[in-house]
C-alpha positions as MATLAB code, in Angstrom:
seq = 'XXXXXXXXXXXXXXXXXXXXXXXXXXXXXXXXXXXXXXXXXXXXXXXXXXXXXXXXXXXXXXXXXXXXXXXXXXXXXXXXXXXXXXXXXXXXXXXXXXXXXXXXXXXXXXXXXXXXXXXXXXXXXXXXXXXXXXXXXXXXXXXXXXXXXXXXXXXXXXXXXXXXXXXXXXXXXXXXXXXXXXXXXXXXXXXXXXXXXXXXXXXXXXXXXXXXXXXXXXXXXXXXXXXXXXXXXXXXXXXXXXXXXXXXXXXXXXXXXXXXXXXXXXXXXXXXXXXXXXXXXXXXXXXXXXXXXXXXXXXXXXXXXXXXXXXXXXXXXXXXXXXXXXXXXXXXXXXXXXXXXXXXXXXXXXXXXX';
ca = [
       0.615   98.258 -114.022;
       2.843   95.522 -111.907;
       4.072   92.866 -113.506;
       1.996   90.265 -111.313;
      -1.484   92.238 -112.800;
      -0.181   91.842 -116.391;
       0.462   88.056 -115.834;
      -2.881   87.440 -114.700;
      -4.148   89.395 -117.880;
      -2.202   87.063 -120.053;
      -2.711   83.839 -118.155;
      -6.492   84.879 -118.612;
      -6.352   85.102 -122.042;
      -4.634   81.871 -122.769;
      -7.133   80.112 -120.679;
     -10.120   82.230 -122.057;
      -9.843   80.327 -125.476;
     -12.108   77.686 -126.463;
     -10.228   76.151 -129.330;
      -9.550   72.700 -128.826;
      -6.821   72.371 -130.456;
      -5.136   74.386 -127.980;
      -6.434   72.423 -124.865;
      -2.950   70.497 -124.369;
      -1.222   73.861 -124.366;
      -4.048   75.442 -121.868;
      -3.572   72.696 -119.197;
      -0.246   73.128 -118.990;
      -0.193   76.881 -118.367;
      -2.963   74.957 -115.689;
      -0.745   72.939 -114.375;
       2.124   75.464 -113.941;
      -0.324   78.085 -112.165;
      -1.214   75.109 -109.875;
       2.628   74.447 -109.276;
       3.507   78.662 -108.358;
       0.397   79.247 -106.345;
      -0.103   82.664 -105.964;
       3.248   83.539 -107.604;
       1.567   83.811 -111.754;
       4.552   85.428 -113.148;
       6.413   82.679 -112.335;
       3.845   80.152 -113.302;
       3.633   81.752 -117.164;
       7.654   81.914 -117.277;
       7.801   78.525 -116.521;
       4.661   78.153 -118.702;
       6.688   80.207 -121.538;
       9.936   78.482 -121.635;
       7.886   74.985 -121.490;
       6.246   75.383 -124.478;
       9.403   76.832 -126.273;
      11.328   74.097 -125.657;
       8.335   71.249 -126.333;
       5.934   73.406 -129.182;
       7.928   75.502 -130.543;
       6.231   75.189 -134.036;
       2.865   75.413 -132.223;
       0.657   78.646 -133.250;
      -0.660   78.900 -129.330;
       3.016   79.208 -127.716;
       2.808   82.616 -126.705;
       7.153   82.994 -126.919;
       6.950   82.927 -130.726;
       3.326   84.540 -131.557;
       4.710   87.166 -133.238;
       6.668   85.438 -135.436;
       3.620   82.907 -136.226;
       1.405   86.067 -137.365;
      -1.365   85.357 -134.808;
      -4.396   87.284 -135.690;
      -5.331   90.680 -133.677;
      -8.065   88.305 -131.798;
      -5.593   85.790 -131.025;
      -2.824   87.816 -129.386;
      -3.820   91.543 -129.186;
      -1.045   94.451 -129.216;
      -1.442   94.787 -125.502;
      -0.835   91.303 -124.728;
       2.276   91.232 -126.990;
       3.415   94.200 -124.955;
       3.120   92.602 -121.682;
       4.290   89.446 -122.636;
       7.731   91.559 -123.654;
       7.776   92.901 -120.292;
       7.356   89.312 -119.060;
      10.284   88.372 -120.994;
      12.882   91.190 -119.787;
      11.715   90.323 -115.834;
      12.555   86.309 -116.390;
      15.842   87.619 -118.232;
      16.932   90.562 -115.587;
      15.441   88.307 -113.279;
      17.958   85.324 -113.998;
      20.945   87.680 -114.413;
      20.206   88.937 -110.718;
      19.781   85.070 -109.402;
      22.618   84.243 -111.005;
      25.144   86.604 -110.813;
      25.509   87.127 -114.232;
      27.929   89.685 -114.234;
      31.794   91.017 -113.652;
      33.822   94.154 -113.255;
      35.926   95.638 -115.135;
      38.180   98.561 -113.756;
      39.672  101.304 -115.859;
      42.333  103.565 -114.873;
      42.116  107.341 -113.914;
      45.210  109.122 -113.694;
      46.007  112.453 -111.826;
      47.841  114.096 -114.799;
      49.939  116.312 -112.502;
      51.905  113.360 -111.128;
      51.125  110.480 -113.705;
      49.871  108.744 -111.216;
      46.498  106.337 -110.831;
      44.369  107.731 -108.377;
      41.554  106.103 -109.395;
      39.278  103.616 -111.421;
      36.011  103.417 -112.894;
      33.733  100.722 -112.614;
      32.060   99.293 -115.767;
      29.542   96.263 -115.384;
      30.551   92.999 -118.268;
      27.455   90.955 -118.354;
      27.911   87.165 -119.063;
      25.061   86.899 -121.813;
      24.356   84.608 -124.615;
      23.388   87.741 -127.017;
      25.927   89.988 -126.036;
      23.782   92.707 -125.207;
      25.895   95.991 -124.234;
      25.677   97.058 -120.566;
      23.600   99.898 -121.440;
      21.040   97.818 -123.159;
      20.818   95.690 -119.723;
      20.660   98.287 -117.762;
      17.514   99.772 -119.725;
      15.941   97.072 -120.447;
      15.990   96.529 -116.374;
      14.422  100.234 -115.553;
      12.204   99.669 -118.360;
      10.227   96.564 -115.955;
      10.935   98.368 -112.504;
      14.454   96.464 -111.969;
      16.774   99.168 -112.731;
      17.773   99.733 -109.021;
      18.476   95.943 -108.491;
      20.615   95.911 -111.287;
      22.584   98.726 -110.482;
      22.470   97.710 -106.613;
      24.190   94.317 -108.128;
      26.634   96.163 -110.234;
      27.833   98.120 -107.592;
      28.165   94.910 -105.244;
      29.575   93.443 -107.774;
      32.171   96.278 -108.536;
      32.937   96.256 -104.361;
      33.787   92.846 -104.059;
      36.141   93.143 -107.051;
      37.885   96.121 -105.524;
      39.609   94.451 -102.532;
      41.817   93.595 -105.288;
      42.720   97.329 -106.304;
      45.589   99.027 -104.537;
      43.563  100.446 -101.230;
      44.484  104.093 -102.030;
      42.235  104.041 -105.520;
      38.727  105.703 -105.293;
      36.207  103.575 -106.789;
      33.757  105.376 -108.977;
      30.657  103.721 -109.292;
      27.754  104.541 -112.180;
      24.186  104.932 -110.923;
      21.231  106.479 -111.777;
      19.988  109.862 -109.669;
      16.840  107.506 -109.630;
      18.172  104.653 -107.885;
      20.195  106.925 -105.287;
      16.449  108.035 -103.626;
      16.177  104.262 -103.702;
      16.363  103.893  -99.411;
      17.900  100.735  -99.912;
      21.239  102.833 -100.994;
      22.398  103.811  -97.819;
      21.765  100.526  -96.232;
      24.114   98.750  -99.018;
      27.104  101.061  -97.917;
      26.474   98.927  -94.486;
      26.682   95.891  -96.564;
      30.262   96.105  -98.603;
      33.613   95.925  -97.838;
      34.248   99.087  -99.711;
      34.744  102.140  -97.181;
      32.624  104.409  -98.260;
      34.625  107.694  -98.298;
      36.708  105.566 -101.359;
      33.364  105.784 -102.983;
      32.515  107.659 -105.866;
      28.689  107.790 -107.535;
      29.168  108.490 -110.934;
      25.436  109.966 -111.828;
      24.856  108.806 -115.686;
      21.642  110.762 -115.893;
      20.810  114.083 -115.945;
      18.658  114.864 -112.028;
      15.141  115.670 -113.322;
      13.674  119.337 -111.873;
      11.271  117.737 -109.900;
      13.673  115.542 -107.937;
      16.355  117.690 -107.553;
      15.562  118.564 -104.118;
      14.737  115.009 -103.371;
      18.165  114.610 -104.574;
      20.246  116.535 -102.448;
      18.440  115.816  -99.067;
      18.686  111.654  -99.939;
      22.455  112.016 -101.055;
      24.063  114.637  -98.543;
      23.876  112.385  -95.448;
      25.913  109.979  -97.041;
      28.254  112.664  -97.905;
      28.713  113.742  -94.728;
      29.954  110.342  -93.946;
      32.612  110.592  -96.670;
      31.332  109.455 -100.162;
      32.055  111.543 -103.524;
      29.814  112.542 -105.847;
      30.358  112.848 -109.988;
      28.812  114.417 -112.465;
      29.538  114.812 -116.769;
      29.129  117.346 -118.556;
      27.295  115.763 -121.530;
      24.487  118.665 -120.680;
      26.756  121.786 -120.604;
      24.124  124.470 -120.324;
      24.077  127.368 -118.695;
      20.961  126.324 -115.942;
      23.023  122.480 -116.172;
      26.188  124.276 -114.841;
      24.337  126.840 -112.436;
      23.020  124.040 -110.956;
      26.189  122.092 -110.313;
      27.137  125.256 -108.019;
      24.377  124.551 -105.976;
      25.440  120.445 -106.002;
      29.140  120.958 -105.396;
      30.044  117.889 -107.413;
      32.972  116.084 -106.409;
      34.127  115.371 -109.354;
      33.200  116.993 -113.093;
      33.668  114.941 -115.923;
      34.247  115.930 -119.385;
      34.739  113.698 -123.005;
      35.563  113.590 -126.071;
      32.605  116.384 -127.039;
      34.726  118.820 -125.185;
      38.615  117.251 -125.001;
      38.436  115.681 -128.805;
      41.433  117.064 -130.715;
      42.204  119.912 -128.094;
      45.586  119.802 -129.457;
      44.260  121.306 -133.088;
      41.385  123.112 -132.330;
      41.455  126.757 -130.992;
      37.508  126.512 -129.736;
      37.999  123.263 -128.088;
      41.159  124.519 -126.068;
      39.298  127.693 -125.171;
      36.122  125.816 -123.554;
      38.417  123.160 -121.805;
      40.448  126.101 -120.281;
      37.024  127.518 -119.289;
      36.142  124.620 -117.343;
      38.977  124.101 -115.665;
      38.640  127.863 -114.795;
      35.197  126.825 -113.891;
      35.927  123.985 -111.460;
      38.884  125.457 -110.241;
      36.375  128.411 -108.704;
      33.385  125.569 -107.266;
      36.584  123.609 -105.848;
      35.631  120.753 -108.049;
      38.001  117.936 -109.593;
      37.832  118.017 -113.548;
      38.580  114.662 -115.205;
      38.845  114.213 -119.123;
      37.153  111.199 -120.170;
      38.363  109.323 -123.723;
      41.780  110.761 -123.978;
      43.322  108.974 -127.148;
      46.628  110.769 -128.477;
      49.507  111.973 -127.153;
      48.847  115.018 -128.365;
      45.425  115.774 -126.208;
      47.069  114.166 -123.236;
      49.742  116.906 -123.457;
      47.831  119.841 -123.855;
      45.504  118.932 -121.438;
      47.924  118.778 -118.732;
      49.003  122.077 -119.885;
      45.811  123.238 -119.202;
      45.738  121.987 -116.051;
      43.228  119.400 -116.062;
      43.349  117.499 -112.836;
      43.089  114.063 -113.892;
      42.146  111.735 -117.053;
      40.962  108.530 -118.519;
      41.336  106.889 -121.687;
      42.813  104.246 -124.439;
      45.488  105.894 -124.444;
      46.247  105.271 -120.564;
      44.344  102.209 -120.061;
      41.791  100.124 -121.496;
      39.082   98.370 -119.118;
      39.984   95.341 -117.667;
      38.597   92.194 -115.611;
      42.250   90.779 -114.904;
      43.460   92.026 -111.323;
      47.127   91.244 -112.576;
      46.587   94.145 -114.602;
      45.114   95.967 -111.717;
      48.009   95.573 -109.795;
      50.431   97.706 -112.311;
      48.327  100.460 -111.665;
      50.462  101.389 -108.503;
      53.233  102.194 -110.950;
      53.779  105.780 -112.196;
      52.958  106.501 -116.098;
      55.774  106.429 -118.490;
      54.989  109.706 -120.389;
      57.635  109.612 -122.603;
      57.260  105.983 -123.286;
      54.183  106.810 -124.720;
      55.532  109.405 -126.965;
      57.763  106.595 -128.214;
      55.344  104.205 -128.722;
      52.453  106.828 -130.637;
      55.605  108.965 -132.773;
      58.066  105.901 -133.392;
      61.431  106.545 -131.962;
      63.480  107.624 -134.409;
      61.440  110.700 -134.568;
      61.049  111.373 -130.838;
      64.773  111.450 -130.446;
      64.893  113.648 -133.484;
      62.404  115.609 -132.047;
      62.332  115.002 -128.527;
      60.167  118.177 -127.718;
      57.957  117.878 -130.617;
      53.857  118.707 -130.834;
      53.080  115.504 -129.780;
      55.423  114.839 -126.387;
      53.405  114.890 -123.447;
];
């Protein structure tokens, strides 16, 4: 059901009622229809914050009816349900309008070189509650604006690049969903950001049934140069069959499969798996979440092709810290700063030098 049909519902109820002692509140829903002709969801937002601001102890203001323990006959489930949905539009809505959100950039590092060759691209949403990104971003797909949002994050992200060192590849989180969206290729046209520094970072797993889809929406703008990553959060055998057939870019991997790598005999046996594993698909594995010293150094033993991480950078809205990222990484100032260095020049080869 579209939002505009579940407006109408509610603005139909409201005005359906008879008592009088909701007739102010009733002609001013009225009044705001007459005010957003054919536009209703905007007519009961309007309506909505109104009568939160003016009657907010009032039992008919729909914002709080929960809260005032309306009777079933008053405000029924349903209703309740669509006026949520009502809600999450005017707030998505208003983040959208108003550019309500940032970048930040965190660091990926090639861990042959210790160099950055690389960020990714996390959305910071300028809220009152705080929400976390992921809760925006859900609460968006959850009333048909997921792709907007994401569309907006990844503007967003663009724009904040031309700050970056040019030689960085951008990776970019999006939903397999919003990449049939056709307005995806026409975006590219729309951003400074060449596409072939692109890089989709797909947070979901593709469903079956739009795999195919998939591929035929997202290879021609392959073929013009953007990269494609995937993680390995669903490391199953059909998951990683499948990833043949895609040819990802990039593979991804946390702290599931790189946590403690340095103590654990399992977890160093499946990393050197997968780096087997992309090594033979000609894919680039990147450890996600490295932490210690110690997991930085035995996963460049293993040859993992690049990481991210506390450890070598936190996320960050500042391009002054942006710009350090053309410098290489001091390796064994980080072994000084995690061991103390009385003990790394004690034990300058030690378990936990990179």
């Amino acid at each position: 059901m579209s939002v505009r049909v579940q407006a109408w519902g509610i603005i139909a109820a409201v005005l359906a009622e008879t008592d009088p002692s909701g007739a102010a509140v009733r002609q001013r829903l009225s009044n705001s229809l007459d005010e957003n002709p054919g536009v209703p969801e905007r007519a009961l937002l309007e309506y909505l914050l109104e009568t939160r601001r003016s009657d907010a102890n009032t039992v008919e203001t729909l914002e709080t009816a929960r809260e005032m323990r309306l009777t079933p006959a008053a405000l029924p489930p349903k209703l309740a349900e669509q006026i949520d949905a009502i809600r999450s539009m005017s707030r998505i809505s208003a983040l959208l309008e108003n550019q309500m959100l940032m970048t930040a950039f965190q660091p990926i590092y090639g861990l042959g070189d210790k160099n950055v060759v690389g960020v990714e691209a996390l959305s910071r949403f300028v809220s009152d509650d705080g929400a976390a990104a992921e809760l925006w971003f859900a609460e968006a797909a959850a009333v048909g604006l997921g792709a907007n949002l994401e569309f907006s994050a990844l503007g967003s992200a663009a724009a904040a690049a031309r700050d970056l060192p040019p030689h960085l590849f951008v990776s970019l989180n999006i939903s397999p969903t919003s990449c049939l969206d056709p307005r995806l290729p026409e975006l590219f046209e729309h951003i400074d950001l060449p596409v072939n520094r692109i890089v989709l970072e797909l947070t979901e797993t593709i469903p079956d049934e739009e795999y195919a889809q998939f591929i035929a929406a997202i290879n021609p703008l392959r073929d013009q140069g953007l990269r494609i990553a995937v993680d390995d959060t669903h490391s199953g055998a059909g998951a990683l069959s499948r990833m043949v057939h895609l040819r990802p870019d990039f593979l991804k991997v946390g702290r599931d499969v790189i946590g403690d790598v340095d103590n654990d005999g399992l977890q160093r046996a499946l990393t050197a798996c997968l780096v087997d594993f992309s090594q033979q698909i000609g894919t680039t594995l990147v450890a996600e979440g490295i932490e210690t010293v110690g997991e930085l150094k035995v996963l460049t033993e293993l040859g993992i092709d690049a990481g991210q991480g506390y450890l070598l950078g936190r996320p960050s809205v500042r391009p002054k810290d942006w710009v350090s990222w053309n410098t290489r990484l001091d390796a064994d100032g980080l072994n000084r700063q995690f061991v103390g260095p009385d003990q790394a020049t004690l034990n300058p080869q030690g378990n936990d030098a990179p």
